[in-house]
BALOBA-1460 file (C-alpha; in Angstrom, 3 decimals):
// residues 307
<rec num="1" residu="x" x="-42.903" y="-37.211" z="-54.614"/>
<rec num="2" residu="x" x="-41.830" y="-38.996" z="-51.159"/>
<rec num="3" residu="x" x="-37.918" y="-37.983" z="-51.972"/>
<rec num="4" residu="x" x="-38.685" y="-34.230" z="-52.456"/>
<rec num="5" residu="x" x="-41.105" y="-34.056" z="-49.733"/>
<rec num="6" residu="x" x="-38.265" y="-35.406" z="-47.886"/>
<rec num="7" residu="x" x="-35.727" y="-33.173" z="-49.441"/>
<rec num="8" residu="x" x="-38.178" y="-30.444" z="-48.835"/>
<rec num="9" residu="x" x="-38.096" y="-31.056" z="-44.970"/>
<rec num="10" residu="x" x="-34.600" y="-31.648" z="-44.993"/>
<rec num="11" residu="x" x="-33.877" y="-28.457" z="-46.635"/>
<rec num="12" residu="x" x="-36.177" y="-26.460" z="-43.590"/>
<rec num="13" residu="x" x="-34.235" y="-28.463" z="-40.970"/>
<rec num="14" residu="x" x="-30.697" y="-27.401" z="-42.516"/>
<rec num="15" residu="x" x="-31.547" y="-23.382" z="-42.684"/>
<rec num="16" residu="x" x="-33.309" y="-23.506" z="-38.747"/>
<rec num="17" residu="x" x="-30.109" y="-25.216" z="-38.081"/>
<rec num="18" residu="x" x="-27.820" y="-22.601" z="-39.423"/>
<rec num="19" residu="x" x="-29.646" y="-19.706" z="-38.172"/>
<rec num="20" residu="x" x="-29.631" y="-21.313" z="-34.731"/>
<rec num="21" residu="x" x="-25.875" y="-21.155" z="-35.141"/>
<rec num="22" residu="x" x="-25.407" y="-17.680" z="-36.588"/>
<rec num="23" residu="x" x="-27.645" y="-16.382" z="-33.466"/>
<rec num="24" residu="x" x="-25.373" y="-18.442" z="-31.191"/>
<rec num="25" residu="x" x="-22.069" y="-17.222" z="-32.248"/>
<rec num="26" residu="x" x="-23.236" y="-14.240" z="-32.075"/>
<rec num="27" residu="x" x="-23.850" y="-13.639" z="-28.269"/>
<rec num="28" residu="x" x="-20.193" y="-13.653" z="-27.372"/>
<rec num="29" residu="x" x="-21.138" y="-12.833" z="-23.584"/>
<rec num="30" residu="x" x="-22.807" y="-16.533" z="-23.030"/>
<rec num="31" residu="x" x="-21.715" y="-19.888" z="-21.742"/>
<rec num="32" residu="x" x="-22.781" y="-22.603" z="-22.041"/>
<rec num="33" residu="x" x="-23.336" y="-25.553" z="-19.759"/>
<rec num="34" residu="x" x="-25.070" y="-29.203" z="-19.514"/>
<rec num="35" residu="x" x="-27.438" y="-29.896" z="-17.016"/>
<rec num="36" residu="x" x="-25.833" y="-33.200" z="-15.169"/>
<rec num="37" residu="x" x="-29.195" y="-34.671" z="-14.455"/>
<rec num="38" residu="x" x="-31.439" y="-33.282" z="-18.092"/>
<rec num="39" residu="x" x="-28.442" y="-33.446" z="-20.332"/>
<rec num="40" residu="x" x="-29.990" y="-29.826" z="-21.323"/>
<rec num="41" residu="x" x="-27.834" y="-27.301" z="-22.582"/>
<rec num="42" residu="x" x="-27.944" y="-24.072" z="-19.813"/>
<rec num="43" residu="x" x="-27.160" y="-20.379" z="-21.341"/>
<rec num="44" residu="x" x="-25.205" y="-18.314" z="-18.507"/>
<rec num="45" residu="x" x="-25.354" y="-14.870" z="-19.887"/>
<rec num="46" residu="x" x="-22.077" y="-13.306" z="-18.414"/>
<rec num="47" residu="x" x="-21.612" y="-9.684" z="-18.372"/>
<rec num="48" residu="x" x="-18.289" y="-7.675" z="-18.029"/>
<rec num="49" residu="x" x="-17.797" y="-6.772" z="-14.662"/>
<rec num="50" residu="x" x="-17.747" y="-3.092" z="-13.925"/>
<rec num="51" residu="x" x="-15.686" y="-0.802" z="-12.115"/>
<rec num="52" residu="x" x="-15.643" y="-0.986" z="-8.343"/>
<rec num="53" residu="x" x="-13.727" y="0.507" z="-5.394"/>
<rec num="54" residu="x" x="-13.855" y="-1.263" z="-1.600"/>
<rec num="55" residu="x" x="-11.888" y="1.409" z="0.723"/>
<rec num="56" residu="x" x="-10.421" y="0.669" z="4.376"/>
<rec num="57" residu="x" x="-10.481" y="-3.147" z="3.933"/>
<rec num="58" residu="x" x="-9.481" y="-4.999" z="7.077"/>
<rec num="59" residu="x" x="-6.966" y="-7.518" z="6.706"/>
<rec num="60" residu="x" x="-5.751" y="-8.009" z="10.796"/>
<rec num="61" residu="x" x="-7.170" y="-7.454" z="14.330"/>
<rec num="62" residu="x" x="-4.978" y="-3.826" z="14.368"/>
<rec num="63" residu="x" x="-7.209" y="-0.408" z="13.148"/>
<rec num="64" residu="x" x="-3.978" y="0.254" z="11.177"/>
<rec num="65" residu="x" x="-4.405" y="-2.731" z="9.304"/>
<rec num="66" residu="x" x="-6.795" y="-2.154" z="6.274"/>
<rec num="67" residu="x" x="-5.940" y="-1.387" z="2.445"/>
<rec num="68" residu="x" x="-7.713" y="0.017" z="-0.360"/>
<rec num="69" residu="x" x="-8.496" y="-1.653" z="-3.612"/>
<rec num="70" residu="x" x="-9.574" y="-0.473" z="-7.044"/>
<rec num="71" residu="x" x="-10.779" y="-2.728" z="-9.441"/>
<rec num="72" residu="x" x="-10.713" y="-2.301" z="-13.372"/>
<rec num="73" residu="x" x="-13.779" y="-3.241" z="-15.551"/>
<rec num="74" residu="x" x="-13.908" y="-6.537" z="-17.390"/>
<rec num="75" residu="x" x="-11.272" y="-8.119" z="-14.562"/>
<rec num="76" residu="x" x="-10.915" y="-11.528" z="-14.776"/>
<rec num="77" residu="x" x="-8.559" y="-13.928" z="-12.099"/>
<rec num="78" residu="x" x="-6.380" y="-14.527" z="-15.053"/>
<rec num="79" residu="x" x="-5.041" y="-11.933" z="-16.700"/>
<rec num="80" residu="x" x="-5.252" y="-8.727" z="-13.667"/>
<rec num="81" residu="x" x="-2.256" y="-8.122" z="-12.547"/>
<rec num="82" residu="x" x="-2.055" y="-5.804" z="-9.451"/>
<rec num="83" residu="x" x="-0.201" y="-2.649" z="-8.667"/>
<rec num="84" residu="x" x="0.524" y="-2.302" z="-4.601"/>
<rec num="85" residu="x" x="1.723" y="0.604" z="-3.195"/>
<rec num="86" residu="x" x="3.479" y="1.077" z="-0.038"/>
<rec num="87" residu="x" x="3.866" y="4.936" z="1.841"/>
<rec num="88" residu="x" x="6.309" y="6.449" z="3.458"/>
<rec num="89" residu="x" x="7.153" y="7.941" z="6.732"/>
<rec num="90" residu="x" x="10.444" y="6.510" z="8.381"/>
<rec num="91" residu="x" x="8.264" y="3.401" z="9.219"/>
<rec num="92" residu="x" x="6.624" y="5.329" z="12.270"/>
<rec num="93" residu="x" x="4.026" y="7.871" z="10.523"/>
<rec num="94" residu="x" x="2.399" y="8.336" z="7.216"/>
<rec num="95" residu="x" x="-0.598" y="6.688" z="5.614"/>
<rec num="96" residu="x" x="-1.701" y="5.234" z="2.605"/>
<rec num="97" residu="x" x="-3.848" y="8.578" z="1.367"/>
<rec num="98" residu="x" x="-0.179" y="9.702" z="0.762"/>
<rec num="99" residu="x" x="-0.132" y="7.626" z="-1.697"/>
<rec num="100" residu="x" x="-3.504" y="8.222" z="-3.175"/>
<rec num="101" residu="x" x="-1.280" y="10.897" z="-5.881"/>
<rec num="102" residu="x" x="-0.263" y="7.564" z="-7.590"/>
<rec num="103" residu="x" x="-3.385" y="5.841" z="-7.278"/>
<rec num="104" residu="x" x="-4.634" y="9.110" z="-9.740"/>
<rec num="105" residu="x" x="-1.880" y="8.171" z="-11.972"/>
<rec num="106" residu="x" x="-2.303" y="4.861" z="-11.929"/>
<rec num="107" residu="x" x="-6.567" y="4.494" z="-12.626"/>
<rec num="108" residu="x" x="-6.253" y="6.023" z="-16.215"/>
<rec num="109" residu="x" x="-3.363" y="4.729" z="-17.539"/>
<rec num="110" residu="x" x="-3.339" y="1.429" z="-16.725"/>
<rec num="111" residu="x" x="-7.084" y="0.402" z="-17.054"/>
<rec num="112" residu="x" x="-6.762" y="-3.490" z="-17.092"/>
<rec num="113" residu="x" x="-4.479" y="-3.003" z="-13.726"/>
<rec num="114" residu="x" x="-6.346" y="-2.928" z="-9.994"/>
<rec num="115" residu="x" x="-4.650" y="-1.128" z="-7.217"/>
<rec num="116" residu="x" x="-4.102" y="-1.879" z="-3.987"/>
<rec num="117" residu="x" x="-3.080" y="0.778" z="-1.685"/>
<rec num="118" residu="x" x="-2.252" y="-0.260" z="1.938"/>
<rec num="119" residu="x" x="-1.579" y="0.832" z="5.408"/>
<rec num="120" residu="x" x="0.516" y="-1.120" z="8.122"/>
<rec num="121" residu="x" x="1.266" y="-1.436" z="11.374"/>
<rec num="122" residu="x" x="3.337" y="1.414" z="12.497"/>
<rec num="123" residu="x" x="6.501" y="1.034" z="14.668"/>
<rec num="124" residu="x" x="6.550" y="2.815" z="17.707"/>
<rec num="125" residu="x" x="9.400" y="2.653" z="20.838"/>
<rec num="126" residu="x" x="9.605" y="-0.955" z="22.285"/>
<rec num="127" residu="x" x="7.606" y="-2.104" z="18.991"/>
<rec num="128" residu="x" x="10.062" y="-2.036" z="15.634"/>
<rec num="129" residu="x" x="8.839" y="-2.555" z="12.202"/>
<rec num="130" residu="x" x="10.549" y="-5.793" z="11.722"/>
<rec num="131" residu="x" x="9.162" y="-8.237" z="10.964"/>
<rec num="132" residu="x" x="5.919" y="-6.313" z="11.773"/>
<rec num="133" residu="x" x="5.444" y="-4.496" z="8.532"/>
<rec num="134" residu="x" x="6.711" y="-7.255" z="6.346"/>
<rec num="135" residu="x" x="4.357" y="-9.226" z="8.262"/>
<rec num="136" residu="x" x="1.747" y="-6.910" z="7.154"/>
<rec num="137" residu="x" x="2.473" y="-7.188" z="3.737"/>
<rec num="138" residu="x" x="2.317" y="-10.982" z="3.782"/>
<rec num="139" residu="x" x="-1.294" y="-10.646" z="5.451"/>
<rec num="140" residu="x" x="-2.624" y="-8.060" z="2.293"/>
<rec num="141" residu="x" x="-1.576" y="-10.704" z="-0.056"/>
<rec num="142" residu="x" x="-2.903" y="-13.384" z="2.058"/>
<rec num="143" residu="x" x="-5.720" y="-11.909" z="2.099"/>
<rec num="144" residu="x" x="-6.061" y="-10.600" z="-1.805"/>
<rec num="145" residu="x" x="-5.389" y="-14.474" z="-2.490"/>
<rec num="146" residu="x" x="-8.361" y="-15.471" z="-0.306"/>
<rec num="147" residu="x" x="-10.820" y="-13.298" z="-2.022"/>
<rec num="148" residu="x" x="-9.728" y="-13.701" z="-6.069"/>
<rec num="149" residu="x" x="-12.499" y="-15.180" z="-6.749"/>
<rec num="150" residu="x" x="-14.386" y="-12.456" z="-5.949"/>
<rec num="151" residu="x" x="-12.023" y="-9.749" z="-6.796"/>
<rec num="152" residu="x" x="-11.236" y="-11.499" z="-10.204"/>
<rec num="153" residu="x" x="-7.652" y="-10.516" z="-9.793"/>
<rec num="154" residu="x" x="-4.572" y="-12.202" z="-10.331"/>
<rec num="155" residu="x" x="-1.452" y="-13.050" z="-8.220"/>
<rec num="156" residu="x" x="1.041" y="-10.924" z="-10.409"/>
<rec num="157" residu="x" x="1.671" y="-8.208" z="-8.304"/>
<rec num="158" residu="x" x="3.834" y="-4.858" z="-9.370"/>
<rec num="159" residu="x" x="5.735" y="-2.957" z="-6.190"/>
<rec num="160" residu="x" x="5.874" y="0.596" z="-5.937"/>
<rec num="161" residu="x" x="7.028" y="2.541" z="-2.805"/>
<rec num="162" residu="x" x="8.315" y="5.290" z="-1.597"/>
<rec num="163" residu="x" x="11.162" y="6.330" z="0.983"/>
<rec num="164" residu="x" x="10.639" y="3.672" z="3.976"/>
<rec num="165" residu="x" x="7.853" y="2.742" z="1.834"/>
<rec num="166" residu="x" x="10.507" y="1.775" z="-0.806"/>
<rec num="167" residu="x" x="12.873" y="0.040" z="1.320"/>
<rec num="168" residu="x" x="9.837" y="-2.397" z="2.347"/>
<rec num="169" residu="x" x="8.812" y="-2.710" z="-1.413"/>
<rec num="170" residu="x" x="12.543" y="-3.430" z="-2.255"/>
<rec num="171" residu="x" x="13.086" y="-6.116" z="0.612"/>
<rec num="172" residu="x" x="10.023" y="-7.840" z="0.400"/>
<rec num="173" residu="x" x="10.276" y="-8.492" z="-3.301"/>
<rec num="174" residu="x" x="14.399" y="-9.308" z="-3.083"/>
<rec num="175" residu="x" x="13.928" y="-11.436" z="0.043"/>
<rec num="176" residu="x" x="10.149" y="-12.664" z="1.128"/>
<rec num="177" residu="x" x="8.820" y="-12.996" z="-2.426"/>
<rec num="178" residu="x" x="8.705" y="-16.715" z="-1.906"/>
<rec num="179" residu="x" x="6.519" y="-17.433" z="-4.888"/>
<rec num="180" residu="x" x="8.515" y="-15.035" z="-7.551"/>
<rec num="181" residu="x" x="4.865" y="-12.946" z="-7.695"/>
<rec num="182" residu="x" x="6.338" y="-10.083" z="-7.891"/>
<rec num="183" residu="x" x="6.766" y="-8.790" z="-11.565"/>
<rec num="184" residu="x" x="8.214" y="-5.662" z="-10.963"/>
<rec num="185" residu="x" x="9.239" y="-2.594" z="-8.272"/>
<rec num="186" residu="x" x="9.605" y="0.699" z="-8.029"/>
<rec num="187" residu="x" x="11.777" y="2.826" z="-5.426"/>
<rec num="188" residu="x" x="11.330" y="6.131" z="-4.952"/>
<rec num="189" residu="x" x="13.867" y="7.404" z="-2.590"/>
<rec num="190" residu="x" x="13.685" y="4.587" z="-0.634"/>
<rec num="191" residu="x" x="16.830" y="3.986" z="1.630"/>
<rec num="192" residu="x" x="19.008" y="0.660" z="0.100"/>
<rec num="193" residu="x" x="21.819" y="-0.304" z="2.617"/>
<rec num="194" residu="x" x="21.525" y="0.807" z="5.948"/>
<rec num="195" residu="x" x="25.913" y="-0.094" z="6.462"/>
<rec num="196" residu="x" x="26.716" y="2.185" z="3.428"/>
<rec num="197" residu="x" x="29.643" y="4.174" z="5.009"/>
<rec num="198" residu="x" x="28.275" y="7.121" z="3.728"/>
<rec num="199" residu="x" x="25.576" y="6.526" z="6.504"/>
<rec num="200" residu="x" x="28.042" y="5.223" z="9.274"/>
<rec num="201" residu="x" x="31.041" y="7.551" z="8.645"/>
<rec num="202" residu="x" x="29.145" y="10.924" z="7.419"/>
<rec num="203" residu="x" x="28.259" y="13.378" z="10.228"/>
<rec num="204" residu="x" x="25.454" y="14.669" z="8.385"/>
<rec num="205" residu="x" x="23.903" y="11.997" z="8.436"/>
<rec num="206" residu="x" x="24.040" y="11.526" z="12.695"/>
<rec num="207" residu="x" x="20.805" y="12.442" z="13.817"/>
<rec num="208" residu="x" x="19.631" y="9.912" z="11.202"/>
<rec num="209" residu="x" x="21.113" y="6.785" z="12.410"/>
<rec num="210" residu="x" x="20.597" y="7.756" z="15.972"/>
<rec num="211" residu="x" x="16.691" y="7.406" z="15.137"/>
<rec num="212" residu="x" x="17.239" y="4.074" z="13.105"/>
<rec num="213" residu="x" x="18.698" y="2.534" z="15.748"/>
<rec num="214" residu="x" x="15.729" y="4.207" z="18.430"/>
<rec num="215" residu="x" x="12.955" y="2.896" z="15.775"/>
<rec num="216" residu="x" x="14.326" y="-0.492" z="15.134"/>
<rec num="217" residu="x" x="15.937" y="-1.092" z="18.680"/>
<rec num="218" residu="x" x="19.287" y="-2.295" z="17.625"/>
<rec num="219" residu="x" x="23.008" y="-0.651" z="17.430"/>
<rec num="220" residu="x" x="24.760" y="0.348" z="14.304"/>
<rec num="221" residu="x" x="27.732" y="-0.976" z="16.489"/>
<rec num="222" residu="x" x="26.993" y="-3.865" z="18.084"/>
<rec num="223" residu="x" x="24.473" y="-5.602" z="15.491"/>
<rec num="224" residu="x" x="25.389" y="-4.802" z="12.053"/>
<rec num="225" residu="x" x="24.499" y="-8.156" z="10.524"/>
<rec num="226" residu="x" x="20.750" y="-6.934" z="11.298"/>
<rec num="227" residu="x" x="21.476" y="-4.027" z="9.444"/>
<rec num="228" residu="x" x="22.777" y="-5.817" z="6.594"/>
<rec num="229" residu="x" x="19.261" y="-8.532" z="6.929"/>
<rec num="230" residu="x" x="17.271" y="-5.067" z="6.530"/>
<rec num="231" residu="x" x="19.405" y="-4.180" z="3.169"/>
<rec num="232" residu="x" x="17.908" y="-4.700" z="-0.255"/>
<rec num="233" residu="x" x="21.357" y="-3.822" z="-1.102"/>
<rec num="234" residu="x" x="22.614" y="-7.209" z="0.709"/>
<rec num="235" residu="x" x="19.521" y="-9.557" z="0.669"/>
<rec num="236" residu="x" x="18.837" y="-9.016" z="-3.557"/>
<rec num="237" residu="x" x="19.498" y="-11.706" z="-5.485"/>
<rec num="238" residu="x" x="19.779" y="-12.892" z="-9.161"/>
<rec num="239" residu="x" x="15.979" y="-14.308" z="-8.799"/>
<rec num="240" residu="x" x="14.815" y="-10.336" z="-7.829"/>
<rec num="241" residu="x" x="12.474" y="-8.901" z="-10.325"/>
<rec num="242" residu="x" x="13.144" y="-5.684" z="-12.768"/>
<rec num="243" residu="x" x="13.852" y="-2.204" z="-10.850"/>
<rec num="244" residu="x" x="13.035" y="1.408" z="-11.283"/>
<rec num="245" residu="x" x="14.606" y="3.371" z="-9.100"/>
<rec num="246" residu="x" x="14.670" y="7.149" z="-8.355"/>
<rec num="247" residu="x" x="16.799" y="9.241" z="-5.834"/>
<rec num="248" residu="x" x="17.681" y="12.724" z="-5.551"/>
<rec num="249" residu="x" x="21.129" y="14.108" z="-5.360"/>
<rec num="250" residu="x" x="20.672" y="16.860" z="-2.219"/>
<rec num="251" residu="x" x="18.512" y="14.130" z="-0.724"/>
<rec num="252" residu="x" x="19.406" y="15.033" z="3.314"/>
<rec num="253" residu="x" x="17.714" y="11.918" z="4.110"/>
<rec num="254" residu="x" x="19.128" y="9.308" z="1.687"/>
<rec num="255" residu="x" x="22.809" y="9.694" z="0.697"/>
<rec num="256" residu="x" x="22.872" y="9.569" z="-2.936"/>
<rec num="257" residu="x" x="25.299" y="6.582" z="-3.092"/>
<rec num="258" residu="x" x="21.850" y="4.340" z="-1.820"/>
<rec num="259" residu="x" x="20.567" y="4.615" z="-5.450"/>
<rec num="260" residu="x" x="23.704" y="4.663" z="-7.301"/>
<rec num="261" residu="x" x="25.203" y="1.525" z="-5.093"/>
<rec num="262" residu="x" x="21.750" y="-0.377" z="-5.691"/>
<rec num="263" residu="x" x="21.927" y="0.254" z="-9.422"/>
<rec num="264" residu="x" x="25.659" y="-0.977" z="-9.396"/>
<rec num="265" residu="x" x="24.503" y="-4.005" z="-7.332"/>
<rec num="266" residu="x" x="21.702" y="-5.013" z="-9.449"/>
<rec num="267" residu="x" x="23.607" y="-4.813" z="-12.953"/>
<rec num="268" residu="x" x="26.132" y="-6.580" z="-11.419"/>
<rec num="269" residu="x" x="23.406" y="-9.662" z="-10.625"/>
<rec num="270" residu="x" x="22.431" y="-8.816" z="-14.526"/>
<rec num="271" residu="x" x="19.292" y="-8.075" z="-12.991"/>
<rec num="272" residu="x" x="17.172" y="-5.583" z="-15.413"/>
<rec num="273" residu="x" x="17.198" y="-1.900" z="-13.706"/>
<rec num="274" residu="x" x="16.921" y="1.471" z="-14.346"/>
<rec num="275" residu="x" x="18.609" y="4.302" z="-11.965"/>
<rec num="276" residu="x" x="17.217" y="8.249" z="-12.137"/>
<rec num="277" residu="x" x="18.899" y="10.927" z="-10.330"/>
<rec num="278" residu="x" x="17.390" y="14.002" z="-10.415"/>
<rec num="279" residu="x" x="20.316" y="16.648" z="-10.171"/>
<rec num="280" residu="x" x="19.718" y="19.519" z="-6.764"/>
<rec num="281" residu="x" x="16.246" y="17.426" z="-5.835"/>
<rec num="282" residu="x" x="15.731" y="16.121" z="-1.966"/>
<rec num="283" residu="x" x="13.628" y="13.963" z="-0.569"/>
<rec num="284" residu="x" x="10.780" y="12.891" z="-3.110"/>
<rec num="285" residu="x" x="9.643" y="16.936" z="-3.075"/>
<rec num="286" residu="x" x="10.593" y="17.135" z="-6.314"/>
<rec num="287" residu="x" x="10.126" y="19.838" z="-8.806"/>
<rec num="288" residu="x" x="6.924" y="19.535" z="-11.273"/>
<rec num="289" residu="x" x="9.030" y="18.718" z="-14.261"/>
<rec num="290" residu="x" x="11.043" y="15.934" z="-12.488"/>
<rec num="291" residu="x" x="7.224" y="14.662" z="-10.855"/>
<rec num="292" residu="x" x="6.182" y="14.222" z="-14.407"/>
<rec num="293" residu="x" x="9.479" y="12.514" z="-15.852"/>
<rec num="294" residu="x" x="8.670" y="10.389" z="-13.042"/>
<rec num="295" residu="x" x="5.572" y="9.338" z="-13.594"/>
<rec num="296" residu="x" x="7.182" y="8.611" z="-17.874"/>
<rec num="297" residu="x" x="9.579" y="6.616" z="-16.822"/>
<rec num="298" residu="x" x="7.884" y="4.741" z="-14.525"/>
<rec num="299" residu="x" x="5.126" y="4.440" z="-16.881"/>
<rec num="300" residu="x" x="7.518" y="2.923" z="-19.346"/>
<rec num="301" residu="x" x="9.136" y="0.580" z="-17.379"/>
<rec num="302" residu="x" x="5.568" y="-0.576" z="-16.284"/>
<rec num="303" residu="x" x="4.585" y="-0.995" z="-20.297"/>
<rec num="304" residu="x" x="7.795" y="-3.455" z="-20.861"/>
<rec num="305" residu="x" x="7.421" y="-5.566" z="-17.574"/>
<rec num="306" residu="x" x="4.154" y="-5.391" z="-15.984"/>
<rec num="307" residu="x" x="1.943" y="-5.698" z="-19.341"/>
């Protein structure tokens, strides 16, 4: 009698235990923890975090100084990676609602991703854009890094500018990417190689170098090794990360050699790279079928290296 009474409570002991288990495994969304001082067992109950968008974000002292960031649900500081886009506007104008058309691409498609969208400081006569703007982007990431733990976002980041907005994509990732955090970039008529002879040597493009060297302050002539510092087409190296680059071919901005020459440098550096020029386009005002083989390819290149 005392050994199945015994066998009885046993036997009521063993099934509380494994329901107690069952019910455990089942809440997937709960941690738990031991209380230092009880040596209790405390159940966090940790939901995915949702959706969220913070706009004009100061990062500096300067009004121009703020970004925009969207952040996926279920983010975590691990695994986000982050997409950072950089406008346009010969480094003196634009702002980053010009870029908002690939922050509407972006959202949908790449739902694990967060997006941040930034302005800079912008150059004006006696005050260049170098190192300002680079500057800039160190302070955004500076900044991002400071607040991970509440953004739950990750230090992966994936580059994607357009025209000057490119060129500071292209030379902060080849050049002042200290860290190798940057996974990936994309160019979108974004100038390469400010010596190309094409530039230097071709009347038509002039008027164009004549406002480099008023917006940055220095001479084609006399300094051409800061030229050359402002190239990604000199400063890349075998270290740089994959490149997608796109460039029109009746571009009267960029010659068409800056996209071509870039995707000769890179393969020659066996650095992965992809070169699209779109045949009678200009300056990034591309026709609706080229927008959308745009957005493809890019898309593409993003699934292979920024996964």
């Amino acid at each position: 009698m005392i050994m199945k009474k015994y066998y009885y409570k046993f036997s009521k002991i063993l099934i509380v235990f494994i329901v107690i288990s069952i019910v455990s495994c089942s809440k997937s969304n709960e941690i738990s923890n031991v209380d230092e001082n009880t040596g209790d067992d405390i159940v966090v109950d940790v939901e995915p975090l949702a959706v969220s968008q913070l706009l004009n974000v100061s990062y500096g002292a300067s009004p121009q100084q703020k970004y925009d960031i969207y952040l996926p649900a279920g983010r975590t500081k691990e695994t986000t990676k982050v997409f950072f886009l950089i406008h346009g506007g010969s480094w003196i104008s634009g702002d980053k609602n010009d870029m908002n058309q690939f922050v509407n691409y972006l959202k949908p498609n790449f739902t694990n991703h967060a997006i941040v969208n930034i302005n800079y400081r912008l150059a004006t006569i006696g005050n260049p854009p170098f190192p300002m703007q680079i500057d800039d982007i160190k302070s955004v990431i500076t900044d991002l890094k400071s607040k991970a733990d509440t953004y739950q976002i990750s230090n992966n980041y994936g580059f994607i500018g357009t025209s000057a907005g490119g060129q500071l994509a292209m030379l902060y990732s080849y050049k002042h990417d200290n860290n190798n955090e940057v996974d990936m970039v994309c160019s979108i008529v974004g100038p390469t190689n400010f010596t190309d002879p094409n530039y230097v040597d071709n009347p038509d493009f002039e008027q164009q170098l004549e406002a480099y060297e008023v917006i940055f302050g220095y001479s084609f002539e006399n300094d051409p090794e800061y030229f050359e510092s402002l190239s990604p087409y000199h400063v890349v190296t075998p270290s740089a990360p994959p490149s997608i680059l796109f460039y029109g071919d009746s571009d009267h901005l960029i010659p068409t050699s800056q996209g071509v020459e870039m995707h000769a440098k890179l393969n020659s550096l066996n650095i992965i790279n992809q070169l699209t020029l779109y045949e009678g386009e200009g300056h990034g005002n591309w026709s609706s079928e080229n927008r959308e083989a745009t957005y493809t390819k890019l898309s593409n290149f993003i699934n292979i290296h920024f996964q």
